[in-house]
C-alpha positions in Angstrom: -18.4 -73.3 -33.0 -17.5 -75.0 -29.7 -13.9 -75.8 -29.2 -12.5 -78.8 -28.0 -9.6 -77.6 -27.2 -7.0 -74.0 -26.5 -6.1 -72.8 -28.9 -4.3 -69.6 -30.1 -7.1 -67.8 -32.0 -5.1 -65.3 -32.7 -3.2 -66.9 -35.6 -4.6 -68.3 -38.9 -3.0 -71.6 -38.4 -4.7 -72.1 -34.6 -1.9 -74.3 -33.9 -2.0 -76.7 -30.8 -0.9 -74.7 -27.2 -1.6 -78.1 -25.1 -1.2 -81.5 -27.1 -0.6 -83.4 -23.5 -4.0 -81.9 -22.1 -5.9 -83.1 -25.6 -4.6 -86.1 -24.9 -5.6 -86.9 -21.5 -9.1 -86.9 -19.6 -11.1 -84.1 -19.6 -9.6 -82.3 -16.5 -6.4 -82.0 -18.4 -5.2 -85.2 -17.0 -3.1 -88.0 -18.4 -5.9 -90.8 -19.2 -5.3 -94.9 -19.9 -7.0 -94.7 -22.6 -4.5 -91.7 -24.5 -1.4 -93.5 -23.1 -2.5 -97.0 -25.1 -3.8 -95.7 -28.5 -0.4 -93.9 -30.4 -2.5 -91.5 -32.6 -5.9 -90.5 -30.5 -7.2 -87.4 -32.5 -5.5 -84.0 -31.0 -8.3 -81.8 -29.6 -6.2 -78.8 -30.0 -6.4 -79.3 -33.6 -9.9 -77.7 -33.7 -11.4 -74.4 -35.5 -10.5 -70.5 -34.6 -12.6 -67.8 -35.1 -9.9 -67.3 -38.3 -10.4 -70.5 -39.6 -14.5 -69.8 -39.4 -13.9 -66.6 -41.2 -11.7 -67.9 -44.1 -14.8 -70.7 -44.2 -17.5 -68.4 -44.4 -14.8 -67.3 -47.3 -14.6 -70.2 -49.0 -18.5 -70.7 -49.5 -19.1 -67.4 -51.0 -16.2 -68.5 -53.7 -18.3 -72.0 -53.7 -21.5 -70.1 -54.5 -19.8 -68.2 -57.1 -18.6 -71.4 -58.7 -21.8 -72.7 -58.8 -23.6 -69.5 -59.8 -21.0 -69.3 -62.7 -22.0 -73.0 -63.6 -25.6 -72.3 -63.7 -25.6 -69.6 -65.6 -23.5 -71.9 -68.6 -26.1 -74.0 -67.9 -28.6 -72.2 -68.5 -26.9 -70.0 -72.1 -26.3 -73.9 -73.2 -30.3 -74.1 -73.2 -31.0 -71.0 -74.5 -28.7 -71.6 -77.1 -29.7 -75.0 -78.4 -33.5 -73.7 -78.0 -32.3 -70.9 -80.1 -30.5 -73.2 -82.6 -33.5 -76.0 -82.8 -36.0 -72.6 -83.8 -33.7 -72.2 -86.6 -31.6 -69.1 -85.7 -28.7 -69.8 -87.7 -25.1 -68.3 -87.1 -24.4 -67.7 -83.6 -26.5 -70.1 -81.3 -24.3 -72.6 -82.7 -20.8 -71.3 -81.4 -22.8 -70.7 -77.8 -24.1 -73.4 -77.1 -20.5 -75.4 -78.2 -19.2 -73.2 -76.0 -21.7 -73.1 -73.3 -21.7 -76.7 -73.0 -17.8 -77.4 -73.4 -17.7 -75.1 -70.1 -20.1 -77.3 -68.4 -17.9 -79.7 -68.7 -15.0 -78.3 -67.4 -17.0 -76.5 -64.9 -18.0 -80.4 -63.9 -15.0 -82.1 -64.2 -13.1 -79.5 -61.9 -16.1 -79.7 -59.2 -15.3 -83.4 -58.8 -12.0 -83.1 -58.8 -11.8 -80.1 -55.9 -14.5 -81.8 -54.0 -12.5 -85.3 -54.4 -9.7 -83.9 -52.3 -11.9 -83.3 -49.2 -14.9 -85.6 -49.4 -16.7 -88.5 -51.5 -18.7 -86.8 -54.1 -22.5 -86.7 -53.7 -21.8 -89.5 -51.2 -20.5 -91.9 -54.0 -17.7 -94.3 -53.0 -15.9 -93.8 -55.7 -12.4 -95.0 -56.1 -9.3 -92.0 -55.1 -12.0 -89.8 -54.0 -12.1 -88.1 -50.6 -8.0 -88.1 -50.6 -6.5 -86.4 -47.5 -9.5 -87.7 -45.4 -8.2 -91.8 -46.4 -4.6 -90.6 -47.0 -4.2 -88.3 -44.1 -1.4 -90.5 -42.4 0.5 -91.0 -46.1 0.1 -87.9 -47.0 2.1 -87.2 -43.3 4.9 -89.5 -43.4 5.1 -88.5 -47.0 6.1 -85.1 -45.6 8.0 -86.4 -43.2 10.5 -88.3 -45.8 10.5 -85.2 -47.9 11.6 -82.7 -45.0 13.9 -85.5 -44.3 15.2 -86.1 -47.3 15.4 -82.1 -48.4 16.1 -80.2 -45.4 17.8 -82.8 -42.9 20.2 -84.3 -45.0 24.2 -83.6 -43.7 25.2 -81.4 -46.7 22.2 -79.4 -47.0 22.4 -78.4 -43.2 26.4 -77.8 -43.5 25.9 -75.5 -46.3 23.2 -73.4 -44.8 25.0 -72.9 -41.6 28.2 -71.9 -43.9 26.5 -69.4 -45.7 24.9 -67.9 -42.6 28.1 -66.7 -41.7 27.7 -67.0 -37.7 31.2 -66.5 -36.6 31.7 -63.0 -37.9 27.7 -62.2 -36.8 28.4 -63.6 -33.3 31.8 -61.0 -33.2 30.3 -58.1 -34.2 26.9 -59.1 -32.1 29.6 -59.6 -29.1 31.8 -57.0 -29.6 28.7 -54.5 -28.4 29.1 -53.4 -24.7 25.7 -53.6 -24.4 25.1 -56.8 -26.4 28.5 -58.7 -23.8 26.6 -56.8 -20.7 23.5 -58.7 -21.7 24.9 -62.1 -22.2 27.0 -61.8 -18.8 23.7 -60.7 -17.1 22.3 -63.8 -18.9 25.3 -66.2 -17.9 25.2 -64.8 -14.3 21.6 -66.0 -14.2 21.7 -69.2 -15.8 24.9 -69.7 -13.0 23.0 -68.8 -9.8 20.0 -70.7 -11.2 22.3 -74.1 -11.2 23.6 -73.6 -8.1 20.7 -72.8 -6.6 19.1 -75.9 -7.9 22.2 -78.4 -6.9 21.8 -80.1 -3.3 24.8 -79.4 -0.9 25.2 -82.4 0.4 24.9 -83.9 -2.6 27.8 -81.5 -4.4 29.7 -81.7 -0.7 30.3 -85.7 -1.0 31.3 -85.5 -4.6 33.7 -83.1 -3.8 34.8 -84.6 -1.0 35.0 -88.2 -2.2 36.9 -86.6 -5.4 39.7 -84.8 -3.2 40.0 -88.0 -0.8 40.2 -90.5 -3.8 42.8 -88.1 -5.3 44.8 -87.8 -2.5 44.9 -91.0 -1.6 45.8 -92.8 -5.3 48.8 -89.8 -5.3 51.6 -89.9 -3.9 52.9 -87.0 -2.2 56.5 -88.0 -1.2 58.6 -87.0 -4.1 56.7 -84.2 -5.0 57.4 -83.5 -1.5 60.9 -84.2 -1.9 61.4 -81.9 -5.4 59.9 -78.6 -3.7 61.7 -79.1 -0.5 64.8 -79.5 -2.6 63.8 -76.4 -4.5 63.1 -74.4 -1.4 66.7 -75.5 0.5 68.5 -74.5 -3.4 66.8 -71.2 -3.0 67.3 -70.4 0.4 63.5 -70.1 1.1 64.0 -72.1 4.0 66.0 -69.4 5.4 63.4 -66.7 6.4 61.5 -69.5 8.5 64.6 -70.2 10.3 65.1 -66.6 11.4 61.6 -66.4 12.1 62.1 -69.6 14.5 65.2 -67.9 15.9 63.5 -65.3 16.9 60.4 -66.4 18.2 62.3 -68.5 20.4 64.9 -65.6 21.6 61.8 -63.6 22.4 59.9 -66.7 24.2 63.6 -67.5 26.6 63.4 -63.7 27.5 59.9 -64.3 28.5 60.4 -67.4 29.9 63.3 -67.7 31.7 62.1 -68.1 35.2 60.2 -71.3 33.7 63.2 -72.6 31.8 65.7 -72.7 35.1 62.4 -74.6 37.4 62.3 -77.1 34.7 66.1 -77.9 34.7 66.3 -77.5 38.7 63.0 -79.9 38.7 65.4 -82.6 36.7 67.7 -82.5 38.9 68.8 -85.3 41.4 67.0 -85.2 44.9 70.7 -86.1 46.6 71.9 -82.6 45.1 72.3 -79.6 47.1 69.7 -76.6 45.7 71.6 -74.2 45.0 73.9 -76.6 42.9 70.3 -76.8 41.2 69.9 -73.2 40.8 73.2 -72.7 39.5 72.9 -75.3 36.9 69.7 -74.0 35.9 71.0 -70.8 35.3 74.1 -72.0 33.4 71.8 -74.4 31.0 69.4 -70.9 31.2 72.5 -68.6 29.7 74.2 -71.5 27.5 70.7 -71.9 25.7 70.2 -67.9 25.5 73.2 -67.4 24.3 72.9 -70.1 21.4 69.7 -69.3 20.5 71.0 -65.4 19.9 73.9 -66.3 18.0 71.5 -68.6 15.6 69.6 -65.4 15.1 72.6 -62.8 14.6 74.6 -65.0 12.8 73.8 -66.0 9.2 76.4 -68.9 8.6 76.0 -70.3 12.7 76.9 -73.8 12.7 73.6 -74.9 13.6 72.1 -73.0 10.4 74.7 -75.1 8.2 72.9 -78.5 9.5 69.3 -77.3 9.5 70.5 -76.8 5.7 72.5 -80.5 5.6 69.3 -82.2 7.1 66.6 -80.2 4.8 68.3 -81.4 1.8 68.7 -85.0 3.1 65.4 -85.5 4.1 64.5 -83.7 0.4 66.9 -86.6 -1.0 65.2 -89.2 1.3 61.8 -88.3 0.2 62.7 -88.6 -3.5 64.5 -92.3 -3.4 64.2 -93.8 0.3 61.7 -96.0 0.1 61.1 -96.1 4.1 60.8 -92.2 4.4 58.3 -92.6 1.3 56.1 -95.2 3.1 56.3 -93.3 6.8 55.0 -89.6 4.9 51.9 -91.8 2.6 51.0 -93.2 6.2 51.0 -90.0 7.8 48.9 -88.6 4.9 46.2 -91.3 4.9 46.1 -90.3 8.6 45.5 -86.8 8.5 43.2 -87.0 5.7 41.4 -89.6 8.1 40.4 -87.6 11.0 37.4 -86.3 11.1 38.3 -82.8 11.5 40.2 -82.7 7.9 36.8 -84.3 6.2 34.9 -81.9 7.2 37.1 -79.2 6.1 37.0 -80.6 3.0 33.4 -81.0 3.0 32.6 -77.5 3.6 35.2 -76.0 1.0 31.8 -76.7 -1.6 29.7 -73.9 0.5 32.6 -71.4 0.9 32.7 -71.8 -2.9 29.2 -72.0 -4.1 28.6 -68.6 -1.9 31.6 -66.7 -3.4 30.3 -67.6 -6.6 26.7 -66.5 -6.5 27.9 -63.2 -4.5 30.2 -62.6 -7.6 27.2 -63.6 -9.7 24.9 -60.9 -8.4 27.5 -58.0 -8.2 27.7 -56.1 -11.5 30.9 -54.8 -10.5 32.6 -58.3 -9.1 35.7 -59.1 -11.0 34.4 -62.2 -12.0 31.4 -60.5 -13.8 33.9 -58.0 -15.2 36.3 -60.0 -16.6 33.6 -62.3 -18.0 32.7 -59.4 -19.8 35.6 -58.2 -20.8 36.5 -62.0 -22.5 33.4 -61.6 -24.2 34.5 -58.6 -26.1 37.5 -60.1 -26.3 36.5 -63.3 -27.9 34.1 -60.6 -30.2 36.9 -58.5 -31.1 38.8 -61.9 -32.6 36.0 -63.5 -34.1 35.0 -60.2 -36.3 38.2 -59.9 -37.8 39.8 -63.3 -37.3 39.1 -66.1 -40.5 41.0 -68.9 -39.0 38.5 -68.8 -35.6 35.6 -67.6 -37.3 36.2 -71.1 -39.9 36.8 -73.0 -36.3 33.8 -72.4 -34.8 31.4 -72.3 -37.9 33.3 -75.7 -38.2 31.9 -76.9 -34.9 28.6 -76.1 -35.4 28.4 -77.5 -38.3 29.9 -81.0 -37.1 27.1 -80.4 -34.2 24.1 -79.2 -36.7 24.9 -82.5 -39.0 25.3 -85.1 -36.1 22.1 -84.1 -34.3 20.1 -83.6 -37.8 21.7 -87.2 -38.8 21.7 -88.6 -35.4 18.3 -88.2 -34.8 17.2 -87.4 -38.3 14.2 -90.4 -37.7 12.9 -88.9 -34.3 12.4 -85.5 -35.8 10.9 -86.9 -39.8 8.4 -89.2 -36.8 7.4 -86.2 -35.2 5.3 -84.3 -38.2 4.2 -88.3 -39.5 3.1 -89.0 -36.1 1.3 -85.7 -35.1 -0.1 -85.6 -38.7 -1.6 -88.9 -38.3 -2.9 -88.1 -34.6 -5.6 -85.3 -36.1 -9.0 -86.0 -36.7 -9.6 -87.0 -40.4 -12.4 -84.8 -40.5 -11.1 -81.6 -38.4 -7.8 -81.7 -41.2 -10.0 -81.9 -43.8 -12.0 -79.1 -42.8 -9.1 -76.9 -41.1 -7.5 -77.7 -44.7 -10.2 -77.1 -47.1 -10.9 -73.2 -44.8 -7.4 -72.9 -45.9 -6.7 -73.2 -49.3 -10.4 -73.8 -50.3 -11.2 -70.3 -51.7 -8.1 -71.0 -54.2 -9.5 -74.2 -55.1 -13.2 -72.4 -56.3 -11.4 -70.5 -58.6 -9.9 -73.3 -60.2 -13.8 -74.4 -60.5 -14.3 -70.8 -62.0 -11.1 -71.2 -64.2 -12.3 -74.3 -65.6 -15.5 -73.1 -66.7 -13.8 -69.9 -68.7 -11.4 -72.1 -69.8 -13.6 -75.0 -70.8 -15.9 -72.5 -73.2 -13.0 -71.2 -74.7 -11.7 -74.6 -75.7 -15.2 -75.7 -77.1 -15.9 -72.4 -78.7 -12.3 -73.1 -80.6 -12.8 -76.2 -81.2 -16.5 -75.7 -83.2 -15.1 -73.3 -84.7 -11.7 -75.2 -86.2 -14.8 -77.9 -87.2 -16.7 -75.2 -89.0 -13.7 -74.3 -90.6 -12.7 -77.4 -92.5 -16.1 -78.3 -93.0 -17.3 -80.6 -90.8 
């Protein structure tokens, strides 16, 4: 038999591989037509070389049937021919028997045959049932999985008695099992950020750092850690450091120091008055700068530490300092230079990230794993989180089933009630038709046994 459609003929149930395709044109394209009519027949839904086999099935059992009901048929006339030539005794109990099985032989032919078509052609009322009632018979099933297997309790209580969380920690708890699912997060990680745009992640970030900066303000936090720092003495180091940098650099740079006092000077003055007061401010300054550095309570030190900790105390509650440090932020964070910085802190980011991604030794991959088995440990032997998170997937489980309880009941109506009437009856009927014959068969056995009992129950009492 042609198909119409892929299918998967390897399983009985040939069920649909490409629903979209069916519906569109015949180059597997999406037609007008298909997007305008809500149930156009599914060509997917067509036979397999399984369904043809259980077919070829079903009308041997048919034949059988039908053999069986000829053969009553024809005892029933040998009987009563037997009986009207006055045999006495036994003709009468076969052919009662004979024809009570015609009957039931009948009676279940129409009613098998009733299910999948109109028999011999006959419109007869509540014949030919799933062909007329395919689309009930769908949203019929659609209420009942609704009703039976999407309902908020039934769901809860199945996920509760699943007992996930202690599965998922002994599952986790696995070295192999937690270096598979860190393999598998590493993945699922480089294949997002593959897949986000730079510039697209670069002027979130860097609208979210400006807008942040900008709406807080900096001066009393400022103000706080500065205050911290001075209580500390942490301010201390970088004042040696400055102390000596700058002993080192009037060393260096003494020749330089005395031009630029001597190039100061008054053009009236003799030079070597110049010279001499350039070496004087040379030493004074040397010598100031060394006894900053050498000695630990200097003067100087003692108002480095009185102005740090007023301009802390000014950044805290003096309003004009506050206002003078906010403009001098919005400034820097202005230039051009600082944006960009900003800007490019995403790709620094997004390449440390996939480098720790791909290393199997990176300490990000390691210490994902090792909070996997972590978290595996816990949940195997811990109640309290193991009832947490069966908790929360339970609240999930019941608002998606209830949520979209509708969307999901639609989905079997609608697809039901997109097959061909004929194809479903057919695909059906190759299905469960070989069952059906036997009822046919069952009928006939069972209908001569009743007639048999019940001429003989006559016979009995006489009548």
């Amino acid at each position: 038999m042609e198909r119409i459609g892929r299918t998967r003929s390897d399983e009985p149930g040939g069920g649909p591989v490409e629903p979209a395709r069916a519906l569109g044109g015949a180059d597997g394209s999406s037609g007008t037509a298909a997007s305008t009519v809500r149930h156009a027949p599914l060509a997917s839904f067509a036979y397999t070389a399984a369904d043809e086999e259980k077919r070829r099935g079903v009308r041997r059992m048919k034949t059988t049937a039908t053999g069986l009901l000829l053969l009553v048929a024809l005892v029933y006339v040998l009987a009563t021919w037997a009986k009207n030539a006055g045999v006495g005794g036994w003709p009468g109990f076969v052919a009662a028997a004979a024809e009570a099985g015609m009957v039931g032989a009948l009676a279940d032919w129409f009613a098998v045959t009733a299910l999948f078509k109109r028999p011999l052609g006959l419109p007869i009322p509540h014949t030919a049932i799933i062909p007329t009632k395919k689309d009930q018979l769908g949203a019929s099933l659609g209420s009942f999985v609704g009703e039976n297997f999407l309902s908020g309790d039934v769901v809860r209580g199945r996920i509760h008695g699943l007992g996930i969380g202690g599965r998922l920690g002994a599952w986790l708890a696995e070295p192999d099992h937690a270096d598979r699912v860190t393999a598998e997060l590493a993945t699922a990680l480089r294949g997002a950020l593959t897949i986000l745009r730079d510039s697209d992640v670069q002027a979130v970030v860097g609208e979210a750092i400006t807008r942040r900066a900008e709406a807080a303000e900096i001066g009393p936090g400022l103000g706080k850690m500065l205050e911290k720092i001075v209580a500390d003495g942490g301010h201390r180091r970088v004042v040696d450091l400055l102390c000596v940098r700058a002993h080192d650099w009037l060393i260096l740079h003494g020749d330089s120091v005395m031009d630029a006092v001597q190039g100061g000077a008054p053009g009236w003055t003799p030079r070597f008055v110049d010279k001499r007061v350039g070496e004087r401010v040379y030493k004074e300054l040397l010598r100031f700068v060394t006894e900053m550095r050498d000695m630990p309570g200097h003067p100087a030190r003692d108002a480095i530490d009185t102005f740090l900790t007023d301009f802390a105390a000014d950044l805290q509650t003096d309003s004009d300092t506050r206002a003078r440090v906010e403009r001098l932020k919005s400034e820097i964070l202005g230039r051009r230079e600082v944006q960009d910085v900003i800007a490019s802190a995403w790709s620094s980011v997004r390449t440390m990230i996939i480098t720790a991604a791909e290393d199997e030794r990176s300490e990000l991959r390691l210490r994902a794993r090792a909070s996997l088995m972590s978290l595996g440990a816990r949940l195997a032997t811990d109640g309290r989180l193991q009832a947490k998170l069966e908790g929360w997937l339970e609240d999930a489980a019941v608002y998606v089933v209830t949520t979209y309880r509708t969307e999901i009941t639609s989905l079997i109506s609608d697809t039901v009630a997109s097959w061909d009437a004929d194809q479903t009856s057919k695909k059906i009927e190759a299905h469960i038709g070989r069952d059906l014959q036997f009822i046919r068969i069952n009928g006939t056995v069972v209908g001569a046994l009743a007639g048999l009992l019940i001429y003989t129950v006559s016979r009995a009492f006489g009548a």
